[in-house]
N, C-alpha and C positions, 0 to 999 in steps of 0.2 A: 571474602564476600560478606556484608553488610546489608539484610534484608531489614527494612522501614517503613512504616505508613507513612508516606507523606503528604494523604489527603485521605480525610476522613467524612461523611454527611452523615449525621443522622435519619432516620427512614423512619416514619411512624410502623409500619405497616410489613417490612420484612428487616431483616439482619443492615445494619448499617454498612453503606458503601465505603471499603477502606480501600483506597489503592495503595499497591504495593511496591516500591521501588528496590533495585538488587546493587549496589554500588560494588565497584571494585578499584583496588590501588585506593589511590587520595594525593589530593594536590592540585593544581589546576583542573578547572572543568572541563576536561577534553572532549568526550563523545557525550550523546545522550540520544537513547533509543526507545522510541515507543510505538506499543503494539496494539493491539485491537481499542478504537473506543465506540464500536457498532455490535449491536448484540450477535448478529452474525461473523461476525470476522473471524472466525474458529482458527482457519491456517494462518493467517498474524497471530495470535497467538500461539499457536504451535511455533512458530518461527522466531518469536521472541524464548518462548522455553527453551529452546537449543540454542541460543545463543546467550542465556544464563549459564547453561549447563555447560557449552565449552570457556564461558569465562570463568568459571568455579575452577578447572581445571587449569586452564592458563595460566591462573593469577597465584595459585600454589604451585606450579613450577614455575613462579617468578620472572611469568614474559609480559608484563605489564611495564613497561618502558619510564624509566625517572618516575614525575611527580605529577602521574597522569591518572584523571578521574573518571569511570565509564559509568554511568548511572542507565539502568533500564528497566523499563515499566511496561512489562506484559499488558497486561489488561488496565482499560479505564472504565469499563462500562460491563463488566458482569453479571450487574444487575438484572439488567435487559438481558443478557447472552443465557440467565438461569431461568429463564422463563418464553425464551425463544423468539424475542423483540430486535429487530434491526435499531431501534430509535429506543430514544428516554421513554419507556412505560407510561407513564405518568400524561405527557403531555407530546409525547412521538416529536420529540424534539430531538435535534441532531448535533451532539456534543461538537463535533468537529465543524460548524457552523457557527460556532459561540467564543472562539478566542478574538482579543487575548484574555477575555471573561467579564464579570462585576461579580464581587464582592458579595452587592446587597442585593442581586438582580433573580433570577429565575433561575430553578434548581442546576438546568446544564450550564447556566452563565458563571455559574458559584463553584460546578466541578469545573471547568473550563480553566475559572478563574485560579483555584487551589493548586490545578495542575502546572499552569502556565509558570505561577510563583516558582515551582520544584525544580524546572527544566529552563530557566532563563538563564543566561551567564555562559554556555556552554559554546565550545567553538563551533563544534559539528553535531546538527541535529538529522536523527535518521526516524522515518518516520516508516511505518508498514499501513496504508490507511486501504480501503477496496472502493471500486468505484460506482456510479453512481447507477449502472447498468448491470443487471446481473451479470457473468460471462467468465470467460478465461481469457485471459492473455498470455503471449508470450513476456518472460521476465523481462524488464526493463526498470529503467530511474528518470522519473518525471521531476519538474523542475517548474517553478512561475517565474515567468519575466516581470520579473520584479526592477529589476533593475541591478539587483543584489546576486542574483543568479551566478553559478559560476560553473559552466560545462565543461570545461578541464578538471574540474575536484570530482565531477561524477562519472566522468572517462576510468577513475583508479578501481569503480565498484567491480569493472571487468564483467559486466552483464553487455547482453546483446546489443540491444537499444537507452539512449539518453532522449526524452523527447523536453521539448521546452513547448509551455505553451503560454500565449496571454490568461492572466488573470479575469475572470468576470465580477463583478461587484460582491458577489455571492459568496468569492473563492478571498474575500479580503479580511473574513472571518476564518478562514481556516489557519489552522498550526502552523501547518507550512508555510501560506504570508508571513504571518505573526512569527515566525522565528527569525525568516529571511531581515522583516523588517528591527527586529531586536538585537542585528549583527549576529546569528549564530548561521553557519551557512547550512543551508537545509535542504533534505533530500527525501523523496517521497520513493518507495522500491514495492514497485507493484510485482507478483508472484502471479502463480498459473490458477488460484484457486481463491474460492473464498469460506465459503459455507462448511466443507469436507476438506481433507488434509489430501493436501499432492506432495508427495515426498522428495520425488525428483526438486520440485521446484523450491520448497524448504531447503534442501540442502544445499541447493546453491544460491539460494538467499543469504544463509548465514554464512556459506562460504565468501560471498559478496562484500559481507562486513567485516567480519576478519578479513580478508585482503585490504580493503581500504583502511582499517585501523593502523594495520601493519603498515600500509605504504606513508601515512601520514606519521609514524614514528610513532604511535601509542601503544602497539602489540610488540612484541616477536614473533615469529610466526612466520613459518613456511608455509607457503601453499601454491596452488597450480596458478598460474598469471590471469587464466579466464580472458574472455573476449577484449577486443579490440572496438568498442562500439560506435555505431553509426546512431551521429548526432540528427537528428531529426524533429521539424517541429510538427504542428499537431496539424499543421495547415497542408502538409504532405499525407495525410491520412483520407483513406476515402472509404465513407459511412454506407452501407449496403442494408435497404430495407425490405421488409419482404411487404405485396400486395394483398396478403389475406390470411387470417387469425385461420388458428388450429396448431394441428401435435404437429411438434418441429423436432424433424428430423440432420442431424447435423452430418456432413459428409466431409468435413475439414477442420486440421486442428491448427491453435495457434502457431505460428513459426512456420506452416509448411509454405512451401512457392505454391502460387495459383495463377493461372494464366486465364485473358480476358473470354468471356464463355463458357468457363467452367463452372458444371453448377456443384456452389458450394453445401445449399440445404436444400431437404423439400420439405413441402407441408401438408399435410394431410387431412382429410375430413376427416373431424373427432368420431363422427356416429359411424361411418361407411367405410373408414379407411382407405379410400383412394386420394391419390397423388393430386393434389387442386394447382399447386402453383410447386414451380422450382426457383431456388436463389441461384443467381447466376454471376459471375465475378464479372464486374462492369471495367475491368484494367487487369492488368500485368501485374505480379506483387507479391507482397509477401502476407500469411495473415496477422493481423497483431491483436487482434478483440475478437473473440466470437458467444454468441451467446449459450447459455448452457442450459436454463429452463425449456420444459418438453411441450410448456405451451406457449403461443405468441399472439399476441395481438396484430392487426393490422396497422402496418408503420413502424413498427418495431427497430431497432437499427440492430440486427443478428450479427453483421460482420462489421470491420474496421480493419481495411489494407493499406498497409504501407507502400503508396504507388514505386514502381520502378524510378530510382532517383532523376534516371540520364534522358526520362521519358519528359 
């Protein structure tokens, strides 16, 4: 193992941001993996640490396969994470918004950009990013239709769910474009958690990477086969809002079956505590999003089911 700065900024104002990258073997650019660049992303980060730590261990009993290169980058953005910021401090700008970066451009376009330089070249890019909705999910491997897209390479992660979805103008600055588009084939592996560590779901994250490393010949490595997954695009998902703000109470978790009328949450009057409105499952399905903060706005999208396919 090979630990590196491979992107350094100057900060007037606290400690300079250094990322640190962990490389293992050497030889072709085989894998490249990165972890949190949102100051909240706590379990990407946990998730990339355990997957240093069984590469440290791999790579000295010598199951690093020929002249294969694994580079990975826990954190981009600690900045933000040591001071308890979701966005860039400075300018609440959104690192993962900003590839494939400038140079001479705006502080996240510059990390964006240092980054981007580190991680190009590489065949398979694995990316741990959270989304744009508080919540939990069930584990899954999201993909843009890029064009470049390939849901056979994300079938090998052996997680539950592969969803593909179109691109929006927005999504044409993130990593995951920008790698798809730089021929590294790219995968985004969303986990049950974001904020707090869920360990169930860590562990089978990094068990997810190691399976695919190994089935693409860059590992050795035994491990359990994991899921047979159901390809699914985002347009099979159906968004569940609730009608009125207050403490929300959750009564389902990601993955479990829900049948249509079932009520998934209620919501309560903050001052009174009575029941004002219950969330009710508008289909048949399975859950795959639900939200986790204890308060909601009105319109909120709490749930996101994976309708009954054959429906």
């Amino acid at each position: 193992m090979k630990k590196e700065c491979i992107f350094s900024l100057e900060n007037s104002y606290r400690d300079n941001l250094n990322v640190y990258g962990y490389r293992f073997g050497k030889g072709e650019k085989a894998a490249c993996i990165v972890g949190s660049m949102r100051g909240d992303e706590v379990q990407q980060l946990y998730i990339c640490s355990q997957i240093v730590k069984a590469l440290k261990h791999l790579e000295e009993r010598g199951a690093i396969v020929g002249s294969n290169e694994i580079l990975v980058i826990p954190s981009v953005n600690h900045s933000s994470m040591n001071i308890g910021k979701r966005f860039w401090a400075t300018d609440n700008t959104d690192i993962n918004r900003m590839f494939p970066g400038y140079g001479a451009g705006e502080t996240t376009q510059r990390i964006a950009d240092g980054v981007f330089q580190a991680i190009q070249g590489y065949t398979y890019g694995i990316q741990f990013p959270s989304f744009y909705i508080q919540g939990d999910f069930v584990p899954h491997v999201r993909m843009m239709e890029t064009g470049f897209q390939n849901p056979s390479l994300a079938n090998l992660f052996g997680l539950p769910y592969v969803v593909i979805r179109k691109p929006r103008p927005i999504d044409t600055a993130t990593l995951n474009y920008n790698w798809q588009i730089w021929n590294t084939s790219a995968f985004s592996l969303y986990t049950s958690a974001t904020r707090h560590l869920d360990e169930a779901s860590a562990r089978m994250a990094v068990a997810s990477v190691l399976r695919f490393l190994t089935r693409m010949g860059i590992l050795r490595y035994t491990s359990h086969s994991g899921f047979i997954a159901s390809v699914i695009r985002e347009d099979d998902l159906t968004s569940v809002k609730n009608d009125l703000p207050g403490l929300y109470r959750r009564h389902v978790e990601p993955g479990q079956e829900v049948h249509r009328g079932q009520e998934l949450a209620s919501i309560l009057d903050p001052l009174e505590g009575e029941v004002i409105s219950r969330v009710l499952a508008p289909t048949d399905g399975i859950v795959y999003f639900a939200h986790s903060d204890p308060l909601v706005m009105e319109g909120t999208i709490v749930f996101k089911i994976i309708r009954r396919l054959h429906e």
